[in-house]
DOMIDO-883500 format. One record per residue (C-alpha): residue number from 1; x, y, z. Coordinates in Angstrom, 1 decimal. Layout:
BEGIN
     n       xx       yy       zz
   NUM        X        Y        Z
...
//
This chain:
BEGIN
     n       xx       yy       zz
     1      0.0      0.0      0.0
     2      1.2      3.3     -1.0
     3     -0.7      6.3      1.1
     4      0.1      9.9      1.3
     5     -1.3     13.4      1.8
     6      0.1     16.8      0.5
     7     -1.4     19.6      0.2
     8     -4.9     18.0     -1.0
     9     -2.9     15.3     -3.1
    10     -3.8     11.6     -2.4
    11     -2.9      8.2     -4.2
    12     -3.9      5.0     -2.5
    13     -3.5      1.9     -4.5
    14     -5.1     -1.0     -3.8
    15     -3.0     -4.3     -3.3
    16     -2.9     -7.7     -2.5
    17     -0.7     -9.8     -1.0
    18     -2.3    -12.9     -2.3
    19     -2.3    -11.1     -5.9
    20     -3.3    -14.3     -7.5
    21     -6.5    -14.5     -5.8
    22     -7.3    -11.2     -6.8
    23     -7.2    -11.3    -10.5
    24     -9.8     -8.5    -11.7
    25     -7.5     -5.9     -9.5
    26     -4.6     -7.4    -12.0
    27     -6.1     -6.8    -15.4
    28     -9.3     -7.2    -16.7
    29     -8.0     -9.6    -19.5
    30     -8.0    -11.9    -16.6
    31    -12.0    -11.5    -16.8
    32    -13.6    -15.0    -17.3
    33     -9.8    -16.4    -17.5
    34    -10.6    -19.8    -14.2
    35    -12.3    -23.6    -14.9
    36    -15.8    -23.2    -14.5
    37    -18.5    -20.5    -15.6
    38    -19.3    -18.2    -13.3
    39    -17.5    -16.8    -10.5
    40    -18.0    -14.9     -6.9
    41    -15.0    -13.5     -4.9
    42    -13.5    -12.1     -2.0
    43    -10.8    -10.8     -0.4
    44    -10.0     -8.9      3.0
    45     -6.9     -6.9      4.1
    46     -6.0     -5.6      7.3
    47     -2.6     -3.7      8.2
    48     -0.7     -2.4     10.8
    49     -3.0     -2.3     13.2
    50     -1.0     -1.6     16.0
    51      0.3      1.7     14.5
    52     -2.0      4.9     13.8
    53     -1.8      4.6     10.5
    54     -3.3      1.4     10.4
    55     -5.7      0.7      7.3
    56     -8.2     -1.8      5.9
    57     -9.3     -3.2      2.1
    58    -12.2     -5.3      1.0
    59    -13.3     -6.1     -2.3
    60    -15.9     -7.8     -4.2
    61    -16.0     -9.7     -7.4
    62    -18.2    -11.3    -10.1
    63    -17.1    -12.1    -13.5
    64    -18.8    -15.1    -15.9
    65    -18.0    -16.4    -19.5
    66    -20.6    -16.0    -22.6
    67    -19.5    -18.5    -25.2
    68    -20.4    -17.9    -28.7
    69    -22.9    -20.0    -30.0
    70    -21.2    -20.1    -33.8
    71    -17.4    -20.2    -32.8
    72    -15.7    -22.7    -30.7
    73    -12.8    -20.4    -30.9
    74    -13.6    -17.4    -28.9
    75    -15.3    -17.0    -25.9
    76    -16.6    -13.3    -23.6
    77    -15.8    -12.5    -20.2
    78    -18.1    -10.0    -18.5
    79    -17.7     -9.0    -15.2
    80    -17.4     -6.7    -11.9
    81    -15.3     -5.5     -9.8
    82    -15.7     -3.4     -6.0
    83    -13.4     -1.8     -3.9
    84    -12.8      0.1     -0.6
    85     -9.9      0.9      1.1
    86     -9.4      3.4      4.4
    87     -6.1      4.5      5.8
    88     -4.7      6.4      8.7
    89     -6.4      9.3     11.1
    90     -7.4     11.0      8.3
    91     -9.9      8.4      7.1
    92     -8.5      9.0      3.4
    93    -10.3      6.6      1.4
    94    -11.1      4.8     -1.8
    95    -14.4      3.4     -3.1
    96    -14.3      2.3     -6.7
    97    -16.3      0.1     -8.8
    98    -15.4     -1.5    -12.3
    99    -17.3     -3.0    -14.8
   100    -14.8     -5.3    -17.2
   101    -15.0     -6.8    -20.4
   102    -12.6     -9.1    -22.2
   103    -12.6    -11.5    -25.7
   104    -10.6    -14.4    -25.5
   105     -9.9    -16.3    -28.4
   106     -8.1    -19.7    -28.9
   107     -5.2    -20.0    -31.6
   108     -5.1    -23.5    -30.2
   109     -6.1    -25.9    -27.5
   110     -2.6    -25.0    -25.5
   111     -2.5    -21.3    -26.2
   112     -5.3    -18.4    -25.5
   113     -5.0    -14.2    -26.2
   114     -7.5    -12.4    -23.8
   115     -7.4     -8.8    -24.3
   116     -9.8     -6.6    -21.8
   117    -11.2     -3.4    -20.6
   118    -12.9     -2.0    -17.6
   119    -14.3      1.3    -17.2
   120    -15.8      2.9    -13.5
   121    -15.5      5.6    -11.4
   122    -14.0      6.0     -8.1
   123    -14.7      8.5     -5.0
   124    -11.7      9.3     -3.0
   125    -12.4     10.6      0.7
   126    -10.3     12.5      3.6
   127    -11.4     13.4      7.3
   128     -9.6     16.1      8.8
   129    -11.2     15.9     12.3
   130     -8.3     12.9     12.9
   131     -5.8     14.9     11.7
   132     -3.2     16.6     13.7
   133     -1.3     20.2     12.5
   134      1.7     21.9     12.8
   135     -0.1     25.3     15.2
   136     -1.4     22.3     17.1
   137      1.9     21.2     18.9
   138      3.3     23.6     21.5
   139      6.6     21.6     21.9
   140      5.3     19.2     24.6
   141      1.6     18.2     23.6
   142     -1.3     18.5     21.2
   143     -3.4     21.7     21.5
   144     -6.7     20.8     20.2
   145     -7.9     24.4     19.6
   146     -4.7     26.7     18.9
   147     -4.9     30.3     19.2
   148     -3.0     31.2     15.8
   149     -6.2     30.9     13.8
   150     -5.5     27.6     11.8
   151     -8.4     26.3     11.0
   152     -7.9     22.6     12.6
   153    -11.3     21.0     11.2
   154    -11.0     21.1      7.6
   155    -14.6     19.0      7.2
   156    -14.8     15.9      5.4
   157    -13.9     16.4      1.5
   158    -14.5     13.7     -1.3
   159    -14.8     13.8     -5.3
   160    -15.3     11.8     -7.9
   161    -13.6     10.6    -11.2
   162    -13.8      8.8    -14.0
   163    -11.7      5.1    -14.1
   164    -10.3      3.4    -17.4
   165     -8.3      0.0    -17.6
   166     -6.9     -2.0    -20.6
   167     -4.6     -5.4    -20.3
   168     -3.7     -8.6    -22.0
   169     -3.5    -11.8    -21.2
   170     -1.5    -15.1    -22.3
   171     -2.7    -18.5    -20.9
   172     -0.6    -21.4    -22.4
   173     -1.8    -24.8    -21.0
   174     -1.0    -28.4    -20.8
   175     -3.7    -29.5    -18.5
   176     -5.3    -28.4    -16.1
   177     -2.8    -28.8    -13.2
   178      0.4    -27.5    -15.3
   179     -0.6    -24.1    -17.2
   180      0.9    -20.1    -16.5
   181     -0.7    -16.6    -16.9
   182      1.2    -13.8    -18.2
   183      0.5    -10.5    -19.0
   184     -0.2     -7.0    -18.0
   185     -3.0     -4.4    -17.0
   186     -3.0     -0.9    -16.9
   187     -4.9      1.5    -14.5
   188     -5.9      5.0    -14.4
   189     -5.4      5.6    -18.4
   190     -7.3      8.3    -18.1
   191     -4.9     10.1    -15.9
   192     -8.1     11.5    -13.6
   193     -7.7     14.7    -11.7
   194     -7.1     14.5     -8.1
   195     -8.6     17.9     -5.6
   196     -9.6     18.1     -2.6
   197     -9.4     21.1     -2.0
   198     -9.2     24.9     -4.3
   199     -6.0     26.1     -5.5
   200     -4.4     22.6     -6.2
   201     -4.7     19.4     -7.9
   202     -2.9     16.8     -9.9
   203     -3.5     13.6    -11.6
   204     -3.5     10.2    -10.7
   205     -0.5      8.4    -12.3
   206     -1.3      5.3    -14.6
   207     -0.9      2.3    -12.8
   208      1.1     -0.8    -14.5
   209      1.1     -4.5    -13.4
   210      3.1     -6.8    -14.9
   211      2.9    -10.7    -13.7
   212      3.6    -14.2    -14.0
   213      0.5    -16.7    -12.6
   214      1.9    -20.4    -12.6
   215      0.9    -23.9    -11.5
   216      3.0    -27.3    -12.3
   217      2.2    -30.7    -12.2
   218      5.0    -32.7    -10.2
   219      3.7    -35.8     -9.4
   220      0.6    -37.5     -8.0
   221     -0.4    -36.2     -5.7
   222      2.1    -32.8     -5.8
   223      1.2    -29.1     -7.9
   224      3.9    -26.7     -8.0
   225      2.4    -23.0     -7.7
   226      4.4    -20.0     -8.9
   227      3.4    -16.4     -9.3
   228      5.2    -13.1     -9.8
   229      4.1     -9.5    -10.3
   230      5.8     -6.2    -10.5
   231      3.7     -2.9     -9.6
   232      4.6      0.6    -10.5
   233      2.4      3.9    -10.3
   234      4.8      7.1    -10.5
   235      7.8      6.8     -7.9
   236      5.6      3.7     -6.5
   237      6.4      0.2     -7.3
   238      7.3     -3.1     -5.6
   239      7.7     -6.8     -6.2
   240      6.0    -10.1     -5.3
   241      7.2    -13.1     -5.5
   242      5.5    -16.5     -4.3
   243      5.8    -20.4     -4.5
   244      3.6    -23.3     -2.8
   245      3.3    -26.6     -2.6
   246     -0.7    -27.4     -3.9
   247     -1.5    -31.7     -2.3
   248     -4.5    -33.3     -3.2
   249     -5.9    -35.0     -0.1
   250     -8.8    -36.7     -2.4
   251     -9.0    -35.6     -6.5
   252    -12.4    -37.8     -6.5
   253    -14.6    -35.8     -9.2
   254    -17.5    -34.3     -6.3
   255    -15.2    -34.8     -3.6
   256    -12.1    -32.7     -4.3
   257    -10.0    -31.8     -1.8
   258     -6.3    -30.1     -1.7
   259     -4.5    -28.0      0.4
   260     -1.7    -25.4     -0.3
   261      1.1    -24.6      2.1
   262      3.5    -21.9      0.5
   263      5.3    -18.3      1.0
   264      5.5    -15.3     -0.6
   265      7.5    -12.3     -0.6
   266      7.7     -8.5     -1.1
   267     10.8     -7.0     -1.7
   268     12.5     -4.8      1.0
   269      8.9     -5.3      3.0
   270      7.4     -8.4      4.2
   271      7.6    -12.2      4.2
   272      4.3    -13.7      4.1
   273      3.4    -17.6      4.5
   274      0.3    -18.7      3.2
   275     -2.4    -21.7      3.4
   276     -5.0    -22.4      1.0
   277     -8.2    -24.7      1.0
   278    -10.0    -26.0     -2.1
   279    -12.8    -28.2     -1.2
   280    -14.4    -28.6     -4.7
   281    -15.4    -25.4     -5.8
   282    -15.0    -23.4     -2.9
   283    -11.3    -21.8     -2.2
   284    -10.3    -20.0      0.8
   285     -6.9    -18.3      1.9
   286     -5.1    -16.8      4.8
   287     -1.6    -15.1      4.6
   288     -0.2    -12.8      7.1
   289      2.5    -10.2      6.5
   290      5.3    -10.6      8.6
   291      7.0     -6.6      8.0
   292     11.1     -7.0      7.8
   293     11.2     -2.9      6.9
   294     13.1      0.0      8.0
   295      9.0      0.7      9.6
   296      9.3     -2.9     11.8
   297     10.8     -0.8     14.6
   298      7.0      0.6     15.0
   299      5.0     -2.5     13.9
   300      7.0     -5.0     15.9
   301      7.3     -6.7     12.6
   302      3.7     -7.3     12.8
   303      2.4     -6.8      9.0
   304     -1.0     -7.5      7.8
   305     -3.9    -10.2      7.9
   306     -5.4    -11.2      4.5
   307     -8.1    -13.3      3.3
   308     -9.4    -13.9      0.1
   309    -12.7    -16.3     -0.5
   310    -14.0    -17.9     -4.4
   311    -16.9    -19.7     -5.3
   312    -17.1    -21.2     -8.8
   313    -20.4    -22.6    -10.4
   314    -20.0    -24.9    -13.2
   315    -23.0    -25.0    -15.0
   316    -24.5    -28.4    -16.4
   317    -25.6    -27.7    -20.1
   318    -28.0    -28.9    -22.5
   319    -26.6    -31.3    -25.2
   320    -27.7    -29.7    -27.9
   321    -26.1    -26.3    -26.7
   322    -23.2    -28.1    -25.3
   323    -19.8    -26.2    -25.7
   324    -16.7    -27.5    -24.0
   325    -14.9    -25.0    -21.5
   326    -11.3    -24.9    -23.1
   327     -9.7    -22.8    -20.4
   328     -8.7    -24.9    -17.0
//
């Protein structure tokens, strides 16, 4: 999470630890890109909750496929896409809300193109009554009401602005336990104008994210997960890097069951073990940021507390309308 306030300027990004579980934040060419037809996610984020600038993120997803009824090629993905994040005493916060669109088309049964789009609008937030200022401080404590006339309660300010996204996607697959994602989304293409307040504003930076989503059959009963993604928005950016062990406890067809044991890590920040469940078509995760910073002196090296959630329906079809889902 990147946060700051200056002079009416604000950028808070919203991120992931478990990046993989949050695909439609990624790029919207990941719309519709998971085995099955329809799907409902989750995912929860809570950090550094033991220093005042603590903050939480939630977000809320739906996305679906539309096959075409006269190519076996190409398939749609429709879908949406919530989000809202709070930081620090000043409340400054982010609600956003996508809708994305992407067209996938299959040169062959191993390799897929999906390019996408989204397009939204987000509000961004601030509460100044949490806020402390410089008039405020008379060397040895906090003066709620100073006499120097600075106003101290600025009110609660918020505006809203236009979102735009674009990204592609590359799925090459051998099955469907040894496959890999690449690609890359863009954010913000719009460049939006950010103001709070009179007299100043700026625009929000185009966001890039450029990752690597991979799973690798080892041996029965033994996946190999690997993902990577690389962030940058301005003078922002930071890595992820993650590998886990997926083990099948039952692959019965109805009665699937694996678990996934694994770490991650974010350069120059955090290590961040994880554990997965996949009971048919439910998946859940935990992770928890363990902060190895320069800021660990004030968190204790206690990071964050994520959760992401997915249900997927697979949808029996008619015979005569039956069309083969070619992505695992």
């Amino acid at each position: 999470m990147f946060c700051y306030v200056n002079i009416g300027h604000s950028q808070n990004e919203i991120h992931y630890s478990q990046f993989y579980n949050a695909t439609l934040n990624l790029n919207p060419g990941l719309t519709g890109i998971f085995n099955g037809d329809k799907r409902i996610s989750g995912n929860y984020r809570s950090q550094w909750r033991s220093v005042p600038v603590d903050y939480f993120t939630v977000s809320a997803n739906y996305d679906q496929k539309i096959y075409s009824q006269k190519n076996d090629k190409i398939f749609f993905g429709v879908g949406g896409n919530f989000n809202f994040d709070q930081a620090g005493d000043g409340k400054l916060g982010l609600l956003n809300l996508n809708l994305q669109g992407s067209f996938t088309y299959m040169v062959n049964q191993h390799f897929f193109l999906t390019p996408g789009i989204g397009v939204g609008f987000g509000q961004r937030t601030i509460n100044s009554k949490g806020l402390n200022f410089a008039d405020q401080w008379d060397g040895t404590q906090v003066i709620y009401n100073p006499t120097t006339g600075e106003k101290v309660d600025l009110d609660t300010k918020s505006f809203v602005y236009p979102e735009t996204s674009a990204g592609l996607n590359i799925r090459l697959q051998n099955s469907s336990r040894t496959k890999i994602d690449v690609g890359a989304g863009f954010c913000h293409l719009n460049s939006p104008r950010m103001r709070f307040y009179s007299g100043y504003d700026s625009k929000l930076p185009v966001t890039m994210s450029v990752y690597g989503l991979g799973s690798l059959y080892l041996a029965q009963p033994f996946d190999l997960l690997l993902n990577a993604a690389y962030r940058k928005s301005d003078e922002y950016n930071e890595t992820l890097l993650g590998a886990g062990l997926k083990v099948y406890l039952s692959s019965r067809r109805g009665k699937e069951f694996a678990i996934v044991g694994g770490v991650n890590f974010r350069t120059d920040d955090a290590w961040i073990p994880t554990v997965e469940l996949h009971i048919n078509q439910i998946r859940a995760g935990i992770s928890y940021d363990i902060n190895n910073s320069d800021f660990k002196i004030a968190t204790e090296k206690k990071g964050g507390l994520e959760v992401s959630l997915q249900y997927i329906i697979t949808e029996v079809k008619p015979l005569k309308d039956y069309r083969s889902c070619p992505v695992y």
